[in-house]
SELUM-370291 format. One record per residue: x, y, z of N, C-alpha, C in turn. Coordinates in steps of 0.1 Angstrom, whole numbers. Layout:
SELUM-370291
((X Y Z) (X Y Z) (X Y Z))
...
END
This chain:
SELUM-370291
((-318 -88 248) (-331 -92 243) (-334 -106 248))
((-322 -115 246) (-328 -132 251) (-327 -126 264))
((-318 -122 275) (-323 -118 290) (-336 -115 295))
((-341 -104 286) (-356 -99 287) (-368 -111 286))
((-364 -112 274) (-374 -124 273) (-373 -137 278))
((-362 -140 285) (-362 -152 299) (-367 -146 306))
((-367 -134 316) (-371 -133 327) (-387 -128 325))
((-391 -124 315) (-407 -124 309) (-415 -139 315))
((-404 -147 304) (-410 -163 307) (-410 -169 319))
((-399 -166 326) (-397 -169 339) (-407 -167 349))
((-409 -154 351) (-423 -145 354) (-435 -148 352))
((-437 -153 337) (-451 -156 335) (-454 -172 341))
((-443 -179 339) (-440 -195 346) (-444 -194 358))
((-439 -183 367) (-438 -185 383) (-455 -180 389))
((-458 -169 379) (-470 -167 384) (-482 -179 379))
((-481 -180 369) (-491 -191 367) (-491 -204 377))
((-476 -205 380) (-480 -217 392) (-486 -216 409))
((-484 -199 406) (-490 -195 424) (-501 -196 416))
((-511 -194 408) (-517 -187 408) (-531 -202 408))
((-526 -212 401) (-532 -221 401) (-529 -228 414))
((-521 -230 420) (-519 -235 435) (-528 -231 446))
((-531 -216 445) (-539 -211 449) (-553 -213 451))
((-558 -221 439) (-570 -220 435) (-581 -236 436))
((-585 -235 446) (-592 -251 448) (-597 -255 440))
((-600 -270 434) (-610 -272 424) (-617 -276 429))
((-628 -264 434) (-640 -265 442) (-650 -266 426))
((-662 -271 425) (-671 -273 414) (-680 -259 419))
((-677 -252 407) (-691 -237 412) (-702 -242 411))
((-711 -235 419) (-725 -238 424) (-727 -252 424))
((-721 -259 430) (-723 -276 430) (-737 -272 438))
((-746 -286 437) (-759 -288 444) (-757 -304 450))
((-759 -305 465) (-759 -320 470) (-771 -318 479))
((-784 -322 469) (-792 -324 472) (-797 -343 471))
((-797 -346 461) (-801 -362 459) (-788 -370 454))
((-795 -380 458) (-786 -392 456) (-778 -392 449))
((-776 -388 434) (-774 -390 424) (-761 -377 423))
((-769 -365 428) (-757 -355 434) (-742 -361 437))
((-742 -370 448) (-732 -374 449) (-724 -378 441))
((-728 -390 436) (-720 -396 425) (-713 -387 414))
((-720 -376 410) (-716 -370 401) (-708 -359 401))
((-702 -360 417) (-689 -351 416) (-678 -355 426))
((-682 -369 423) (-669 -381 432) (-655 -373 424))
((-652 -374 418) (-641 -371 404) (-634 -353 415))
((-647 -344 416) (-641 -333 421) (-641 -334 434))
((-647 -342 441) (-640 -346 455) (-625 -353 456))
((-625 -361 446) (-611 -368 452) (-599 -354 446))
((-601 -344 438) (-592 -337 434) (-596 -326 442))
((-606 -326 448) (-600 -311 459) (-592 -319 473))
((-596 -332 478) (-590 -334 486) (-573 -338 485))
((-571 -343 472) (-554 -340 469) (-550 -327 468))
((-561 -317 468) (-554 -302 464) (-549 -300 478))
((-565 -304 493) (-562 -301 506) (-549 -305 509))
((-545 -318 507) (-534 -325 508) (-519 -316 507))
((-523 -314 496) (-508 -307 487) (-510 -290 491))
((-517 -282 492) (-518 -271 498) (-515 -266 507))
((-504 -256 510) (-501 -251 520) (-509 -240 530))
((-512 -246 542) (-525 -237 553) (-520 -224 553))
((-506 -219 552) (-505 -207 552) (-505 -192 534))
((-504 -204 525) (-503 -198 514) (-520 -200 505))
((-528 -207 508) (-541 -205 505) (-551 -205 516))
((-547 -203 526) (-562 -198 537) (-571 -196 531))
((-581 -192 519) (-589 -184 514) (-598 -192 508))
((-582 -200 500) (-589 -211 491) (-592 -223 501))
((-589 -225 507) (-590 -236 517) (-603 -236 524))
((-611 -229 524) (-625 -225 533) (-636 -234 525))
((-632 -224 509) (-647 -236 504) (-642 -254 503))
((-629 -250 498) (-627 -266 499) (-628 -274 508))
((-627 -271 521) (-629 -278 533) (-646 -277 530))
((-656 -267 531) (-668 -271 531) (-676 -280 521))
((-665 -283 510) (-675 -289 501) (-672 -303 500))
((-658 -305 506) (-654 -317 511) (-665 -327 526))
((-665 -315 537) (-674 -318 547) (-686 -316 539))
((-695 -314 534) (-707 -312 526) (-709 -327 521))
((-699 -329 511) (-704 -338 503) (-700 -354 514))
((-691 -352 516) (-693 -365 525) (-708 -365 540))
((-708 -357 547) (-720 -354 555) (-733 -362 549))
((-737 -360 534) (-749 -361 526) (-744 -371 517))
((-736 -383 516) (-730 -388 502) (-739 -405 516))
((-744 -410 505) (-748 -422 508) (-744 -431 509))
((-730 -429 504) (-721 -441 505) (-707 -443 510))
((-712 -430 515) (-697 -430 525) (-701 -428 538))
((-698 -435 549) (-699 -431 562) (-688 -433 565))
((-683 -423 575) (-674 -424 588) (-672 -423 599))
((-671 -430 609) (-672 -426 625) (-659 -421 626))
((-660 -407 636) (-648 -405 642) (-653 -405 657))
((-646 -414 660) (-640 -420 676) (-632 -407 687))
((-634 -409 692) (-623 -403 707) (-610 -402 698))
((-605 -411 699) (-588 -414 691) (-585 -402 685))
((-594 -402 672) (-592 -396 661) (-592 -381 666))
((-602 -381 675) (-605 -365 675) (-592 -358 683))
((-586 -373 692) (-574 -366 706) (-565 -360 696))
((-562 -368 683) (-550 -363 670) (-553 -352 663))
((-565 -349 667) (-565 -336 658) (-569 -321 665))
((-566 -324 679) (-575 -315 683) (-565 -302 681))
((-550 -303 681) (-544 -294 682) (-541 -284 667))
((-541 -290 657) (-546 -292 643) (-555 -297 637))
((-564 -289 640) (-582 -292 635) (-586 -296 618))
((-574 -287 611) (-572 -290 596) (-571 -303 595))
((-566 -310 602) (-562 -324 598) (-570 -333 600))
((-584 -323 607) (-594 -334 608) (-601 -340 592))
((-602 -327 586) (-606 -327 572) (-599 -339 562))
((-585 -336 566) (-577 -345 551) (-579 -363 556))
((-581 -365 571) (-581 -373 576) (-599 -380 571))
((-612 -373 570) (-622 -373 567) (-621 -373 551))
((-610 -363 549) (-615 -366 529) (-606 -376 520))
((-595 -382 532) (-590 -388 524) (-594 -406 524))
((-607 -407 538) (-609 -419 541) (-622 -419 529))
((-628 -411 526) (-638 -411 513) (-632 -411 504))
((-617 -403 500) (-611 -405 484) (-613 -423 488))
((-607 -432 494) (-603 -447 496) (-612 -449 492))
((-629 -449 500) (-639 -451 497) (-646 -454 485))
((-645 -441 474) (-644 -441 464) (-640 -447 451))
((-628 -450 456) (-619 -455 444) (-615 -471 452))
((-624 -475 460) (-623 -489 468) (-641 -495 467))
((-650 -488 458) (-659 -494 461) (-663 -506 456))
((-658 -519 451) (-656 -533 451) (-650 -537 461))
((-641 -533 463) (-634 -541 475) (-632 -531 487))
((-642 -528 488) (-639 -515 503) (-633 -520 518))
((-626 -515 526) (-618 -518 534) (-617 -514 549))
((-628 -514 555) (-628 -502 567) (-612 -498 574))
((-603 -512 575) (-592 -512 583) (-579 -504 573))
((-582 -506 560) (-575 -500 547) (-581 -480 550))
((-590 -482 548) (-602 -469 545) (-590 -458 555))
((-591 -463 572) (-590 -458 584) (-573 -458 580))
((-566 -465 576) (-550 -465 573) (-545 -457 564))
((-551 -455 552) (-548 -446 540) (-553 -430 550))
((-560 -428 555) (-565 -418 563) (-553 -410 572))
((-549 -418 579) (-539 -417 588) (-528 -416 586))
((-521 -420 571) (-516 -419 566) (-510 -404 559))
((-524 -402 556) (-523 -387 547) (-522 -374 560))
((-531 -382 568) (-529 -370 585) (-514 -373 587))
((-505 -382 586) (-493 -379 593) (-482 -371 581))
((-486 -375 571) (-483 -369 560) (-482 -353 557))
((-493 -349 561) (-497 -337 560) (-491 -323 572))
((-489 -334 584) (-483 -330 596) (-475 -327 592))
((-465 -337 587) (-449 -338 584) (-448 -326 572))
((-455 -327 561) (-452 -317 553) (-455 -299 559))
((-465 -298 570) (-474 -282 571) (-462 -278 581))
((-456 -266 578) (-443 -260 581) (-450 -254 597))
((-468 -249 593) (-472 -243 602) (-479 -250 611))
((-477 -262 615) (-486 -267 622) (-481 -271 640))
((-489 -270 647) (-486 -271 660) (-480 -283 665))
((-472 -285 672) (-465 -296 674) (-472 -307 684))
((-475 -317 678) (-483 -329 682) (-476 -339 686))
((-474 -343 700) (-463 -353 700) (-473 -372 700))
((-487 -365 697) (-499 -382 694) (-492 -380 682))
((-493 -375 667) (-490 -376 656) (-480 -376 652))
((-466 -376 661) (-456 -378 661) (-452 -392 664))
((-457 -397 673) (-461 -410 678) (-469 -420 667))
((-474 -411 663) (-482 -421 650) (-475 -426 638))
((-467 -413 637) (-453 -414 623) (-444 -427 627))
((-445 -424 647) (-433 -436 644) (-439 -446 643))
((-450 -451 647) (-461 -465 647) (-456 -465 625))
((-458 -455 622) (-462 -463 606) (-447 -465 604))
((-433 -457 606) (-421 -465 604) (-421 -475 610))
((-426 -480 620) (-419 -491 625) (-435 -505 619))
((-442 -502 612) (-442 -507 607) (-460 -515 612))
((-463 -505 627) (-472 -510 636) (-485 -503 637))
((-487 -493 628) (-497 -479 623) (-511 -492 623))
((-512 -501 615) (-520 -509 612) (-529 -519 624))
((-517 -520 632) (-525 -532 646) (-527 -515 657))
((-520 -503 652) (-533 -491 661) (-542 -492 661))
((-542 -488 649) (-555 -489 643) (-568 -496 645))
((-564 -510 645) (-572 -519 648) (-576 -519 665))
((-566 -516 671) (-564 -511 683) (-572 -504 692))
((-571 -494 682) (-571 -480 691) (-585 -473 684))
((-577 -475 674) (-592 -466 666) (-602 -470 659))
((-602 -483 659) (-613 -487 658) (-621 -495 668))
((-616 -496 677) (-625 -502 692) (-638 -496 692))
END
């Protein structure tokens, strides 16, 4: 009987965590129409973009679709966030296109949670950060030897004068 009822609980433990892992916290029927739009679902931006982050490309493909669109949506139309992407940026992502996203939603999470003291050269580092991050973590991703290059710029400690460098010229 205790056997049964561990492997019940066990079971119900394991599925509840696919099951929520699975599942973006995209806002239903969000509307980003006016100004005001934006602001009022900063909160579900910066948690779908930690979801992109932490989400594996091969175990939610599905979920990953609207999240990426509502991530590109809301920054596209948000008034207070802009971002240029440069040549640079695009050479790093071209082979993993995903990473253009985490690299775009994680320079708005900064954005966001930086707006007193906002930081273009911080904004552009926390970004690149989460792109090399994300590389390093996705089991599935194509082998990049720019963003392998970049991992070693941030160990050694030099990710920052790239930056200034490279990607932001």
């Amino acid at each position: 009987m205790k056997r049964t009822l561990f492997a019940l609980l066990f079971c119900l433990i394991a599925f509840s965590f696919k099951s929520t892992a699975q599942n973006a916290p995209v806002p239903e029927n969000y509307v980003l129409k006016e100004k005001t739009d934006y602001a009022k679902y900063q909160d579900d931006m910066i948690k779908t973009v930690d979801w992109l982050q932490n989400a594996s490309w091969t175990e939610s493909p599905e979920s990953r679709k609207p999240a990426n669109a509502f991530v590109v949506n809301w920054i596209t139309g948000s008034p207070d966030v802009t971002i240029t992407l440069g040549s640079a940026l695009i050479k790093y992502t071209d082979k993993n296109p995903e990473l253009l996203v985490i690299y775009m939603g994680n320079y708005a999470k900064y954005a966001i949670q930086h707006k007193a003291d906002f930081n273009k050269t911080q904004a552009d580092l926390a970004a690149v950060k989460a792109l090399i991050d994300k590389y390093n973590k996705e089991t599935s991703h194509k082998k990049d030897k720019g963003i392998e290059k970049l991992a070693q710029l941030d160990q050694d400690g030099k990710l920052k004068d790239w930056i200034r460098s490279d990607l932001e010229k």
